[in-house]
N, CA, C and O atoms as a GROMACS GRO file, in nm:
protein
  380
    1UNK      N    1   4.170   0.194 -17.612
    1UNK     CA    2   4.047   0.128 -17.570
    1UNK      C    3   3.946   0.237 -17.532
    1UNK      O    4   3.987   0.311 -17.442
    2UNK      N    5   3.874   0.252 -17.559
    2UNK     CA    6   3.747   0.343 -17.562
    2UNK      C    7   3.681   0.219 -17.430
    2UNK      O    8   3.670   0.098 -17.413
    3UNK      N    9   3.641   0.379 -17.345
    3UNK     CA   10   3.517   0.318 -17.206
    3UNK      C   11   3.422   0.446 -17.192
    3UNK      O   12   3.436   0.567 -17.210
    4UNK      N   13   3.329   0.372 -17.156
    4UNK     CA   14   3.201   0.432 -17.137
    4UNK      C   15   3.169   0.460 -16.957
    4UNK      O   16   3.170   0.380 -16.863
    5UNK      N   17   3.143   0.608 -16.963
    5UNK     CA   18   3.100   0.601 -16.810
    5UNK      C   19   2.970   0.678 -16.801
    5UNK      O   20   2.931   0.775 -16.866
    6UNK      N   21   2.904   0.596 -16.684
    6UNK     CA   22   2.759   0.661 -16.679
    6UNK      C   23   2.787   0.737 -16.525
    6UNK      O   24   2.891   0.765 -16.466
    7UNK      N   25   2.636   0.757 -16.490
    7UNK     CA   26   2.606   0.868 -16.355
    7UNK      C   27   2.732   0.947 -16.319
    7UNK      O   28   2.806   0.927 -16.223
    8UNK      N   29   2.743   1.054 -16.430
    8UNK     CA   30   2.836   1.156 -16.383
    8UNK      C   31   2.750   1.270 -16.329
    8UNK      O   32   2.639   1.299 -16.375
    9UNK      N   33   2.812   1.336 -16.222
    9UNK     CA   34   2.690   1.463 -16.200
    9UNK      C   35   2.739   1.575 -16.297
    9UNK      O   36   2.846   1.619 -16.339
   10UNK      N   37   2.604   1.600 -16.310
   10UNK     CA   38   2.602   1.711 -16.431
   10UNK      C   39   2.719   1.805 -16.418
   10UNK      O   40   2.769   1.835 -16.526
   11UNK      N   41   2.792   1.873 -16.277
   11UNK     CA   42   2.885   1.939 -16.275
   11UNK      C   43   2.981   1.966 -16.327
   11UNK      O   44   3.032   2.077 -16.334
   12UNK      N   45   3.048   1.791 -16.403
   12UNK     CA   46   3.192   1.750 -16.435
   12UNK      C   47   3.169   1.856 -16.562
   12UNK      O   48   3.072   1.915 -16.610
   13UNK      N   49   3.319   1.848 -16.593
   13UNK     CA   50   3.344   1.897 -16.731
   13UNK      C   51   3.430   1.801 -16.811
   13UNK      O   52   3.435   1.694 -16.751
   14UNK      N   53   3.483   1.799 -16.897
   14UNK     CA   54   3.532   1.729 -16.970
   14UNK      C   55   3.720   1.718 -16.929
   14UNK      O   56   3.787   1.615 -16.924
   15UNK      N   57   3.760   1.844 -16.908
   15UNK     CA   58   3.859   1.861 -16.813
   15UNK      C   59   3.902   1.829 -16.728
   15UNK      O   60   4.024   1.810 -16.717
   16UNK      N   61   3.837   1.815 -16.659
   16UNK     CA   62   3.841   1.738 -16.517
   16UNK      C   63   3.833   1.632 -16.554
   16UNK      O   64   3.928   1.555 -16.548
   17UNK      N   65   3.682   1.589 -16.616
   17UNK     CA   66   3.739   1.427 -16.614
   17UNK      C   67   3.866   1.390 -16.694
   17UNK      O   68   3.937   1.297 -16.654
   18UNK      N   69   3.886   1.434 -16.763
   18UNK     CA   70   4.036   1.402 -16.855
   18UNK      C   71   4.166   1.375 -16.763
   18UNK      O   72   4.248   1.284 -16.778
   19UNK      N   73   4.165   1.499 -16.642
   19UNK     CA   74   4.255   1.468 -16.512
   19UNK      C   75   4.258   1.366 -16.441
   19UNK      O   76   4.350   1.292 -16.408
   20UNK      N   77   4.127   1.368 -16.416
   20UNK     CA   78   4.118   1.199 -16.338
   20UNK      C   79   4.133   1.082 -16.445
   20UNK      O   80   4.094   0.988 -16.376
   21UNK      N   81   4.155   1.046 -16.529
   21UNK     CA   82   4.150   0.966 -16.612
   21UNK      C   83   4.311   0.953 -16.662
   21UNK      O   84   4.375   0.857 -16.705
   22UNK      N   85   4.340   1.063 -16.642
   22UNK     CA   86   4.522   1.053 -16.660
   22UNK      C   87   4.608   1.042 -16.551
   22UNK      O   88   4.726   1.073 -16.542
   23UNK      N   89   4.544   1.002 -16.484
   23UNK     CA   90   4.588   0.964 -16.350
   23UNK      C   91   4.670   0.767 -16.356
   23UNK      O   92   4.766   0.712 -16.302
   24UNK      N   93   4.566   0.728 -16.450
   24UNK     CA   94   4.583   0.606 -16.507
   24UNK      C   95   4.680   0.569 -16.631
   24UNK      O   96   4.737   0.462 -16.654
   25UNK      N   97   4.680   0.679 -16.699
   25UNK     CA   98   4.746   0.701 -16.825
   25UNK      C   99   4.734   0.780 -16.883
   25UNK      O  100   4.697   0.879 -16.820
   26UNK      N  101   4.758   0.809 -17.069
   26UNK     CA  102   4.748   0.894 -17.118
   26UNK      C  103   4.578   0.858 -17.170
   26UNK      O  104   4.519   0.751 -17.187
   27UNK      N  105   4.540   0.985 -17.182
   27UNK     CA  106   4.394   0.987 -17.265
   27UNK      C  107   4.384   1.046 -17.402
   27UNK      O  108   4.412   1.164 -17.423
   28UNK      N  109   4.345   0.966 -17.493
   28UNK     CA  110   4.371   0.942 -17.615
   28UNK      C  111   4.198   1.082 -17.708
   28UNK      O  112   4.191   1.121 -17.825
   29UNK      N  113   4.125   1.104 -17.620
   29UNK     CA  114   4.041   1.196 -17.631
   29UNK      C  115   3.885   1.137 -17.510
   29UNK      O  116   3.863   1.036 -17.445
   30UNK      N  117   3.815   1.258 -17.533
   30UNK     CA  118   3.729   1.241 -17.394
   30UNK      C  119   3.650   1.328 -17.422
   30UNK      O  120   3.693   1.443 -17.428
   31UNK      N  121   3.474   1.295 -17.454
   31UNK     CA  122   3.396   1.367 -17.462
   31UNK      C  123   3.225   1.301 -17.352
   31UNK      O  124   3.177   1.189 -17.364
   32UNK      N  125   3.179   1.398 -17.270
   32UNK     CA  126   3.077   1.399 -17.259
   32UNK      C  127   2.968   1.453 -17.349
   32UNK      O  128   2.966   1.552 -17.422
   33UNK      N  129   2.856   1.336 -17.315
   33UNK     CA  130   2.716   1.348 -17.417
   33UNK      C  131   2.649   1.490 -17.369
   33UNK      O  132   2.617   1.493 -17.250
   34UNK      N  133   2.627   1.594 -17.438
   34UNK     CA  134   2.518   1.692 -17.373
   34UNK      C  135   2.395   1.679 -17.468
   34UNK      O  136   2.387   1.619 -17.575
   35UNK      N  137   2.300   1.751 -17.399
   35UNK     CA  138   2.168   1.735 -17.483
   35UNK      C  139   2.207   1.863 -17.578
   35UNK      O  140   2.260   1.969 -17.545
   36UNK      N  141   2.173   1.827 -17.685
   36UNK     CA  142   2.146   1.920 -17.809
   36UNK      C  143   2.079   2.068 -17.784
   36UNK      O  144   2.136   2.167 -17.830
   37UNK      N  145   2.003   2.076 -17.740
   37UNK     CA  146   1.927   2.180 -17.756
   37UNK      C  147   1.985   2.291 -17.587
   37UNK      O  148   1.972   2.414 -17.587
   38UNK      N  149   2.035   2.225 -17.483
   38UNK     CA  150   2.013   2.293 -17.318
   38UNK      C  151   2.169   2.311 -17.338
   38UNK      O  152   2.217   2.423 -17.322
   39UNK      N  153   2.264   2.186 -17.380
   39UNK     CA  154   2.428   2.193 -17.378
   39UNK      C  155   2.435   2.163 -17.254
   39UNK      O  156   2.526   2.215 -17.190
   40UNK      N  157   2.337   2.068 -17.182
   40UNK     CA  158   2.367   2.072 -17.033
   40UNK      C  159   2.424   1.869 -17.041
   40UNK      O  160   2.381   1.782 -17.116
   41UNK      N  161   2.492   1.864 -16.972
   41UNK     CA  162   2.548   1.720 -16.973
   41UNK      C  163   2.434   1.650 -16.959
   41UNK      O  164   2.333   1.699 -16.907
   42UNK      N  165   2.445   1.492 -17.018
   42UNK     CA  166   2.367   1.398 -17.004
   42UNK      C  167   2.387   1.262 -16.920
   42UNK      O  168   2.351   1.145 -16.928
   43UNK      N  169   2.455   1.333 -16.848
   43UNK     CA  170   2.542   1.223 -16.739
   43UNK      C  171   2.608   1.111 -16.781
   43UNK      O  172   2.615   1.007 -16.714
   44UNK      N  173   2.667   1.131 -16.906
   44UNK     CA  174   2.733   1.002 -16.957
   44UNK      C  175   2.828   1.075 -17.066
   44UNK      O  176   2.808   1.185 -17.117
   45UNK      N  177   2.959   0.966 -17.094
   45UNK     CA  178   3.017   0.997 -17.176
   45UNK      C  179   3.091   0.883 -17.221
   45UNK      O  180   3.036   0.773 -17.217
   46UNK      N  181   3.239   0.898 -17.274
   46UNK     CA  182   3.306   0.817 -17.315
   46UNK      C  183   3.478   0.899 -17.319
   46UNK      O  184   3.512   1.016 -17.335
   47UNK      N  185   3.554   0.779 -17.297
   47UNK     CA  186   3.672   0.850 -17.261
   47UNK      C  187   3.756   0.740 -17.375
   47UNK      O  188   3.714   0.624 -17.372
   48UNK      N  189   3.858   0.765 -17.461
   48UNK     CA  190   3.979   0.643 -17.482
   48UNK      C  191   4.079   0.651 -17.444
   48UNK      O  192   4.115   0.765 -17.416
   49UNK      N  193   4.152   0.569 -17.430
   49UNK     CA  194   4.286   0.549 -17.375
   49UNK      C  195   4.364   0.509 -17.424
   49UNK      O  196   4.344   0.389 -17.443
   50UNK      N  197   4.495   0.557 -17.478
   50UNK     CA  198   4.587   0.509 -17.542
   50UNK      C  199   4.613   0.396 -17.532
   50UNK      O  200   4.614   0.325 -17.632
   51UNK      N  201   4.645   0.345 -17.397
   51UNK     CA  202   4.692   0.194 -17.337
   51UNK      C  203   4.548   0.114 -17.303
   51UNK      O  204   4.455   0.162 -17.238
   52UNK      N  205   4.552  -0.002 -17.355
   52UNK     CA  206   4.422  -0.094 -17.298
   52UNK      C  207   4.452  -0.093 -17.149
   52UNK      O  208   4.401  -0.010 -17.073
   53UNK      N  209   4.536  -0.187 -17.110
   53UNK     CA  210   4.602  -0.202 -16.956
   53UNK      C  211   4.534  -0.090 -16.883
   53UNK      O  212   4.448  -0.107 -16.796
   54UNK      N  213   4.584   0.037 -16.931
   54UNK     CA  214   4.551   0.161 -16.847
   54UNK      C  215   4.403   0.173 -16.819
   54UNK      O  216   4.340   0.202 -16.718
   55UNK      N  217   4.358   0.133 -16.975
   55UNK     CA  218   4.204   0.188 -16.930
   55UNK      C  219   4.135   0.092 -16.916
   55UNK      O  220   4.013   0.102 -16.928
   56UNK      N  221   4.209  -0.053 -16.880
   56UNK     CA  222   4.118  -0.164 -16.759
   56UNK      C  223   4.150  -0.136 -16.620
   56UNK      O  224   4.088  -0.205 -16.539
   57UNK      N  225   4.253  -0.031 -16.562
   57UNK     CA  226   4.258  -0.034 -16.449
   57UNK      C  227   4.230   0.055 -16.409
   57UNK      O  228   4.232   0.064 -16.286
   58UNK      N  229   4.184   0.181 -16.498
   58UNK     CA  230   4.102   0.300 -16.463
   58UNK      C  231   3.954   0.228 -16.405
   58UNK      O  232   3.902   0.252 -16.296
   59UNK      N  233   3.906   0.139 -16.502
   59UNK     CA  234   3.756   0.071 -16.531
   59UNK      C  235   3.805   0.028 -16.399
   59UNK      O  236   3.831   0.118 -16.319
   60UNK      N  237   3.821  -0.089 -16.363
   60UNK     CA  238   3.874  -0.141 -16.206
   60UNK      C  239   3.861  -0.126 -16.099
   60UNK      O  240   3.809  -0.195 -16.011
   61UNK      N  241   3.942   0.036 -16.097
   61UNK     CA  242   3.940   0.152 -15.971
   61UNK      C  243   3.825   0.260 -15.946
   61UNK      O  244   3.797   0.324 -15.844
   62UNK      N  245   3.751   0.256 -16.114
   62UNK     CA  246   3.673   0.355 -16.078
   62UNK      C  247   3.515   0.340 -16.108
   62UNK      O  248   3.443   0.439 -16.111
   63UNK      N  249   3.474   0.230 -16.125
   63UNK     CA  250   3.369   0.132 -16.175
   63UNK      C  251   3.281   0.064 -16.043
   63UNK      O  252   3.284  -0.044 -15.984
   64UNK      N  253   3.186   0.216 -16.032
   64UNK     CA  254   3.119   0.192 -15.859
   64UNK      C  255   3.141   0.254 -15.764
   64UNK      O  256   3.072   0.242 -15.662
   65UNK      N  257   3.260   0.348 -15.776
   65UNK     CA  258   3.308   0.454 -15.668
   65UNK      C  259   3.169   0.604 -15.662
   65UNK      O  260   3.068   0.629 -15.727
   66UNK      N  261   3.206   0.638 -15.603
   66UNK     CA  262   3.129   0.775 -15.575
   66UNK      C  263   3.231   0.909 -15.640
   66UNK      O  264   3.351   0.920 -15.612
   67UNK      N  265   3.184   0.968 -15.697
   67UNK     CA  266   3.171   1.073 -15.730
   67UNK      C  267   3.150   1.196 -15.716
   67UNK      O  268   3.063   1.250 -15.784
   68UNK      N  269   3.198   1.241 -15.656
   68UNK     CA  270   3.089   1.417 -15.588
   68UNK      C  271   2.972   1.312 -15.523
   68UNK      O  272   3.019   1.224 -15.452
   69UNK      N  273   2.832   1.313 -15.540
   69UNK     CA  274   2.738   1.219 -15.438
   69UNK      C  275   2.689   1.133 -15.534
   69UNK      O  276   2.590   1.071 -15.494
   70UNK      N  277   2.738   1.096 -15.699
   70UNK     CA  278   2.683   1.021 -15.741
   70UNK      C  279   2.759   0.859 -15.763
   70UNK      O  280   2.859   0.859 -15.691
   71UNK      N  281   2.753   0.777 -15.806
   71UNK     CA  282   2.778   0.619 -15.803
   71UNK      C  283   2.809   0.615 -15.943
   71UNK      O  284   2.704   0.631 -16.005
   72UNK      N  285   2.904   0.602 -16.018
   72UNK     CA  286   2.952   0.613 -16.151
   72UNK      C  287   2.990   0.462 -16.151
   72UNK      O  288   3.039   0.399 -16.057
   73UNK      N  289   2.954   0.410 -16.297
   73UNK     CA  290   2.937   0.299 -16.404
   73UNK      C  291   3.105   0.314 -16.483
   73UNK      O  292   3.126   0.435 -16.491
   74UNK      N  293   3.172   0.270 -16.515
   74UNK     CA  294   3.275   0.254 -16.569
   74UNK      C  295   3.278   0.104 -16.642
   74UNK      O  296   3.274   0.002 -16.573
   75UNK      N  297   3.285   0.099 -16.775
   75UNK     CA  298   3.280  -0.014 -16.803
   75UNK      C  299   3.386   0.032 -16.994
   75UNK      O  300   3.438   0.134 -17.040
   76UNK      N  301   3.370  -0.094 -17.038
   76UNK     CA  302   3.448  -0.089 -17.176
   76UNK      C  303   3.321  -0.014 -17.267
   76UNK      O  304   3.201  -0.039 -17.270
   77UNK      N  305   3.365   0.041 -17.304
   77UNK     CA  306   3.242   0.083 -17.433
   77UNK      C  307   3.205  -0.021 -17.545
   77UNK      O  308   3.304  -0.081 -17.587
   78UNK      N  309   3.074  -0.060 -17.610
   78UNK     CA  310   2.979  -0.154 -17.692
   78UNK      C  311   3.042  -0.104 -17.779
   78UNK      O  312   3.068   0.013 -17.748
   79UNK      N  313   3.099  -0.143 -17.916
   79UNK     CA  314   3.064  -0.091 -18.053
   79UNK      C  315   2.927  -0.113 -18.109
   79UNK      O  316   2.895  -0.226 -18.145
   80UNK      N  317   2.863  -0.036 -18.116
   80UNK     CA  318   2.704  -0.003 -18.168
   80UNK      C  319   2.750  -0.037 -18.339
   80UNK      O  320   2.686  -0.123 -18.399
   81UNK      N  321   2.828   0.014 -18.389
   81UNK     CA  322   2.845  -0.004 -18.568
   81UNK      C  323   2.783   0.130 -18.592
   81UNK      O  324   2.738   0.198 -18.500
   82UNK      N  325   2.780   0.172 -18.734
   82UNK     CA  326   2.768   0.287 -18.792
   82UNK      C  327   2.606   0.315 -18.768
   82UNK      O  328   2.514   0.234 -18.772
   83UNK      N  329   2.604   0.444 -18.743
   83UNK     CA  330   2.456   0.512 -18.723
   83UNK      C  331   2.411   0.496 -18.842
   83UNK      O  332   2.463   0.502 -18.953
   84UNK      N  333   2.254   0.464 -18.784
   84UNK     CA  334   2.180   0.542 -18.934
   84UNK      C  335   2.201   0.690 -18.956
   84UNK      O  336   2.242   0.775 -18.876
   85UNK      N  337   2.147   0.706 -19.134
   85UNK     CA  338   2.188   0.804 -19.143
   85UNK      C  339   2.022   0.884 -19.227
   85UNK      O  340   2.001   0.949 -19.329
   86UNK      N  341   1.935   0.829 -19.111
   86UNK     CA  342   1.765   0.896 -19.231
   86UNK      C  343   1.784   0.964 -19.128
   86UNK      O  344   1.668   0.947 -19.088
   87UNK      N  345   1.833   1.033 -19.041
   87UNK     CA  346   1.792   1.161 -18.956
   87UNK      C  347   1.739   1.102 -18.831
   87UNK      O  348   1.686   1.187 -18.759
   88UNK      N  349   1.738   0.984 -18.786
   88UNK     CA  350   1.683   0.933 -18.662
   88UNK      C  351   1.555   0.887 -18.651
   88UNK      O  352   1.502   0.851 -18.546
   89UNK      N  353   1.502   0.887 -18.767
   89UNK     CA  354   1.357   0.894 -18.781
   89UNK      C  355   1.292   0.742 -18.793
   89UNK      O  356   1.171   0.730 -18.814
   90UNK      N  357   1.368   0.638 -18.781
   90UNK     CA  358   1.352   0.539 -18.795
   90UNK      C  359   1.265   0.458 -18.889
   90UNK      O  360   1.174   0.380 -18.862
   91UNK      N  361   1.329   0.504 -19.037
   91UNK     CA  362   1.262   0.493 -19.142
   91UNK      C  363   1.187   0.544 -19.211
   91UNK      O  364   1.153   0.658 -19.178
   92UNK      N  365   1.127   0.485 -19.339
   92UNK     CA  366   1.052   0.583 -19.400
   92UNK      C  367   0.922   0.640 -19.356
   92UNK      O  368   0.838   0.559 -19.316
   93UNK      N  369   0.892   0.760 -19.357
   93UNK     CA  370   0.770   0.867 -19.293
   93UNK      C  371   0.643   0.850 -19.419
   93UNK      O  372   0.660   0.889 -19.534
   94UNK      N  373   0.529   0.792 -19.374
   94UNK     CA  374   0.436   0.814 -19.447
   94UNK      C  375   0.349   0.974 -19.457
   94UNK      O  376   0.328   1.031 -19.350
   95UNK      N  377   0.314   1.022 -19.552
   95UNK     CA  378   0.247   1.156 -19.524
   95UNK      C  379   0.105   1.177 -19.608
   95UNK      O  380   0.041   1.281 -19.595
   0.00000   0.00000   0.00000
């Protein structure tokens, strides 16, 4: 089960959160969003979990808690469906 967590402070690493997250179970992979260009976190990421169970009771326990001083979002992750693929540009460019 893939979950989505928001307001991480920029500090975390991917490591760490992977620790805390296996605390619940095994973690099936775990990446935070960074911005492209700085590589500095974007306070959000996404974690999966081998076990659903596990990663509804990670979501559960940790969905609103504090964080270092921030208030973290824990929830199931949306399937969005496949990206576009024109480069982000949101269609065709007149010139």
């Amino acid at each position: 089960m893939k979950v989505f967590i928001s307001g991480l402070p920029l500090q975390v690493g991917e490591g760490e959160l992977t620790e805390v997250f296996s605390d619940f179970g095994p973690v099936k992979s775990l990446r935070i969003i960074k911005d492209h260009q700085t590589k500095q976190s974007k306070g959000f990421g996404f974690v999966e979990m081998v076990n659903e169970d596990e990663a509804k009771e990670a979501i559960k326990h940790m969905n609103g808690q504090r964080y270092y001083e921030n208030i973290i979002r824990v929830n199931v992750a949306e399937d969005k469906g496949p990206r576009p693929t024109n480069g982000g540009h949101g269609g065709k460019r007149r010139f």
